[in-house]
N, C-alpha and C positions, 0 to 999 in steps of 0.2 A: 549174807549173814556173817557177822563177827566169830571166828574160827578159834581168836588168839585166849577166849576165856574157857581153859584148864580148870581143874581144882587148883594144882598148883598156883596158877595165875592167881588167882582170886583171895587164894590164903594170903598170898606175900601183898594183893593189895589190901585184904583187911588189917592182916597187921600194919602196915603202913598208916593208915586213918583210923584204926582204935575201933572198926565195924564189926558185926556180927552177920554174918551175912545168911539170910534165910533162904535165900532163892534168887536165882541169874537166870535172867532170860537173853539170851542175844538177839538183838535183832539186825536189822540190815547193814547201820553204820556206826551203833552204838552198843553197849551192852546195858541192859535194866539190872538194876539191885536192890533187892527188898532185904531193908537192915534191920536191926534194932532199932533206929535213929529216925525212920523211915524208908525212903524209895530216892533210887537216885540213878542217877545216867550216868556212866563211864565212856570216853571216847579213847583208844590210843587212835596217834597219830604216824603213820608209816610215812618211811620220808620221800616215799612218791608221792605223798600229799603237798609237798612243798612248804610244810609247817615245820618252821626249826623253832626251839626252844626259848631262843629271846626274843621271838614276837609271843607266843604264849603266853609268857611272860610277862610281856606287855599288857595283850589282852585282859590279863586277869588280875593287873592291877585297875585296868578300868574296869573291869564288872565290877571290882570292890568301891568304888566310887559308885557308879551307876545304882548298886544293891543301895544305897545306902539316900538315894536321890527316888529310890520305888523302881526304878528302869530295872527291872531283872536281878535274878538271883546270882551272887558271886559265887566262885569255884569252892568246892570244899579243902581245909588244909589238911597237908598229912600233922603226925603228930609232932613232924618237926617244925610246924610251923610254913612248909612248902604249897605254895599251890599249885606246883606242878609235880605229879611223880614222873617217874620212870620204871620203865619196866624192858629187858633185856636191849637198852638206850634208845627205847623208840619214847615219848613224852605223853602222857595220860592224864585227862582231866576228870575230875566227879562233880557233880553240879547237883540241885535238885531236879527231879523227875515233876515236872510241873504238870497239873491237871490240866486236859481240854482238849482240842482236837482242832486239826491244823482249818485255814480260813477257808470259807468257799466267796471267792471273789464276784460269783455272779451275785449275791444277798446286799444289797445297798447297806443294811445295818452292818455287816462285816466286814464291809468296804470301807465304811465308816470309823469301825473299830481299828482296825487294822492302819488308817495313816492317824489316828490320835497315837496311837502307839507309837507308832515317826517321827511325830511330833512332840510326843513327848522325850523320847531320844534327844534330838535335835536342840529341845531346850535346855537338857543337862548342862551343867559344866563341870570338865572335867580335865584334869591336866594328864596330857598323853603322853607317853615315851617316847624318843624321836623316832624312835622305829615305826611308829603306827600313823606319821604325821605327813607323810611322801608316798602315798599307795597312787598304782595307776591312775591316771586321771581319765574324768570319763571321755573327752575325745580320742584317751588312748585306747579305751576299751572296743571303743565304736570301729577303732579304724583295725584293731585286733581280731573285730568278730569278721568284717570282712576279710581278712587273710587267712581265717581258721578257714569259711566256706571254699573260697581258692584252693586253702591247701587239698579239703576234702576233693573237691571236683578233680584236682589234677591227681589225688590217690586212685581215684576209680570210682566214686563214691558219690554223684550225679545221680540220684536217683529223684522218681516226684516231680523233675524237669527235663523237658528237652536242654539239649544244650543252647540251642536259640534262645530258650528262654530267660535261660541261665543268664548268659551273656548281655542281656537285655536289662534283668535285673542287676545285675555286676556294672553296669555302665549307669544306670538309676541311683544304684547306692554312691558310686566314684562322687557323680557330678552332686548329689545331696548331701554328703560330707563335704566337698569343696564349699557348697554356699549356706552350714551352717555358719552363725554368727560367734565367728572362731575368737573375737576381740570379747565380746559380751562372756561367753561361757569362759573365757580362761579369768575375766577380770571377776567374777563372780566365785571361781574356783578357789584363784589367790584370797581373795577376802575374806573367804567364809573359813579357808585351812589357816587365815593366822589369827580368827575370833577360835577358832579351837572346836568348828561343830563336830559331833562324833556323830560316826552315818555306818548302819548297820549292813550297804553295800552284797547285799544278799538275801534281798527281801521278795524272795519267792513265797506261794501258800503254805509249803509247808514249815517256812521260818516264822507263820503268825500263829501265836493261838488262841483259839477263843472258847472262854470258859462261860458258862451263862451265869450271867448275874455279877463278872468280875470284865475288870479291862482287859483288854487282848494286850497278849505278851509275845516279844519277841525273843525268839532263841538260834543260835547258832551266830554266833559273832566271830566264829572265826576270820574272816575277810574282812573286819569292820575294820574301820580308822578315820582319821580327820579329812573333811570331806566338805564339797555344799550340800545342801539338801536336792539339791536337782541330781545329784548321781539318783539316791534314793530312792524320789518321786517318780524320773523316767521309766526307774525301774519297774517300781511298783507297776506304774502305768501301766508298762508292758506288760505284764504280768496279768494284769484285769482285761488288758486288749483279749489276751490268747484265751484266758478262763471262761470270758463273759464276750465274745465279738457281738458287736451291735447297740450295746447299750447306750441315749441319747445321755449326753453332756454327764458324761462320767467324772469328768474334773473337777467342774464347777465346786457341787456340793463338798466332795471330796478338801478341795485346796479351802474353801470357805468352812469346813472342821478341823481344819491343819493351819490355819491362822489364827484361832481363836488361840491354839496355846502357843505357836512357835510364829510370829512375823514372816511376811515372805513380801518381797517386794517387787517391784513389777518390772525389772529388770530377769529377775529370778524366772516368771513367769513367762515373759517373752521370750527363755531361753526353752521351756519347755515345750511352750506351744510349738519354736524351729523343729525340737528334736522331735516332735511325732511325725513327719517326713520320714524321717530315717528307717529301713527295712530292717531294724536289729531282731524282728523276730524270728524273720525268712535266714535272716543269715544265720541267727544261732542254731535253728534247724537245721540248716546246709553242716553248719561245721561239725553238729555230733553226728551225723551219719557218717564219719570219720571212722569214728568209734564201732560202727556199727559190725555186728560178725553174723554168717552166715545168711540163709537166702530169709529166713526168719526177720533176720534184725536188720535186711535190707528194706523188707518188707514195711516194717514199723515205721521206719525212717523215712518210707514215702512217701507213707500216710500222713507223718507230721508235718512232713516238708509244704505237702498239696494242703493240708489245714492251714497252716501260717500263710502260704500266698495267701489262699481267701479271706484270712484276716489282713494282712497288709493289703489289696487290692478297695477290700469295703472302709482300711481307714484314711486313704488316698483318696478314696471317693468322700468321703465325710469333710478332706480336709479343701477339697477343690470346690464344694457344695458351699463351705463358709468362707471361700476366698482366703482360706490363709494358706493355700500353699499353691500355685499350677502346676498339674501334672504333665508331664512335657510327653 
């Protein structure tokens, strides 16, 4: 729960943005503001967050594009025309507090909702700041998530596997990263980051939301930057893999409501189908048990860990069943 909203606090950011402020709720990573004006979200950013100022800054010069395309709402200014405050030199944004409630991925309809929303992103144009034009790339991501799991294993942090196991998987992901099609995904990567796609790059459930009767909207663009759509899509992918395991031909319909607004071509496509091989969801498990404290939150973490194999084991089975990948 957000600690840093004072009375204090709170005065100096009404006065800052001209509010009236009736009520703050904090919540987990945000604070709620019920104004005169409406209802609105406040974020500071602390700088163990790794958010400095001139990407911010960035950012919220494309959500002012984006706002003005329907893709989401831009940051609110202060009176000086700023859209970024500060507050004792940490950097804080106010946004509107949007209706609706984050996606449930197992729901085909929300599944649905949620890559037109991508897609519509995707089809924006927008001109970015160099700062937001060079973000990791995703085979750097991929080869990142296995080093975070490493690192956890070698902290102590092997929980949910044997180490056989472990080792077995760690030698899995090696040789499936080596024979992604490392030419196709970077030539795809270059292409799409000098057409200028903007890819919201943290398209977890609770970055969708969905309002009935309105499109689903995404939020939280802090990470976002110029990108292909395949960082995105894998993403999402994952994401519906771990919410929903099982599900038959998730893509299909999915990528055939995500071409209607945004083109995807079949190079694009070929890269996606390589990257369902890859264990990025066992490994992102592996690496927050990093994180993890006490016998509690070892606990948790090896319940996640033994979930995720079972989802990678059933989509390895899935993918050897339609010959597109052999499992060695």
């Amino acid at each position: 729960m957000e600690q840093w909203a004072s009375e204090a606090a709170m005065n100096e950011l009404a006065s800052a943005y001209g509010l009236r402020i009736r009520a703050v709720l904090p919540l987990r990573s945000v604070v709620g503001l019920i104004t005169d004006t409406g209802k609105w979200m406040c974020k500071r950013y602390a700088p163990t967050q790794g958010m400095d100022r001139e990407r911010l800054i960035a950012v919220a010069a494309v959500k002012e594009q984006l706002a003005k395309s329907g893709v989401g709402p831009a940051y609110l200014h202060t009176l000086a025309g700023e859209s970024i405050w500060s507050y004792e030199g940490d950097p804080v944004t106010v946004e509107p507090w949007l209706a609706g409630r984050h996606a449930d991925f197992s729901v085909l309809s929300e599944r649905i909702a949620a890559i037109q929303a991508v897609a519509r992103l995707h089809a924006a144009r927008v001109q970015s700041p160099y700062v937001l034009q060079h973000p990791p790339t995703l085979l750097q991501k991929l080869a990142y998530r296995l080093e975070r799991a490493d690192e956890a294993v070698q902290a102590g942090r092997l929980v949910g596997l044997t180490e056989a196991e472990w080792q077995k998987w760690r030698k899995y992901a090696l040789e499936t990263l080596h024979q992604l099609p490392i030419r196709d995904i970077a030539d795809v990567t270059n292409v799409d980051r000098r057409r200028g796609i903007y890819c919201h790059r943290d398209l977890a459930p609770h970055n969708v939301l969905i309002c009935s009767g309105a499109p689903a909207r995404l939020i939280d663009f802090d990470l976002s930057g110029v990108e292909t759509p395949v960082y995105d899509l894998h993403q999402l992918f994952g994401h519906i893999a771990y919410a929903a395991p099982g599900l038959p031909d998730v893509q299909g319909p999915m990528l055939d409501a995500y071409a209607r607004l945004a083109p995807l071509t079949q190079r694009h496509q070929h890269v996606l189908r390589a990257l369902d091989a890859f264990p990025a969801l066992l490994l992102r498990e592996l690496g927050e048990a990093k994180n993890a404290r006490g016998k509690r939150g070892l606990r948790r973490a090896a319940a996640r860990i033994l979930y995720a194999r079972e989802v990678e084991e059933r989509r390895l089975a899935d993918l050897a069943r339609h010959r597109r990948f052999v499992v060695c």
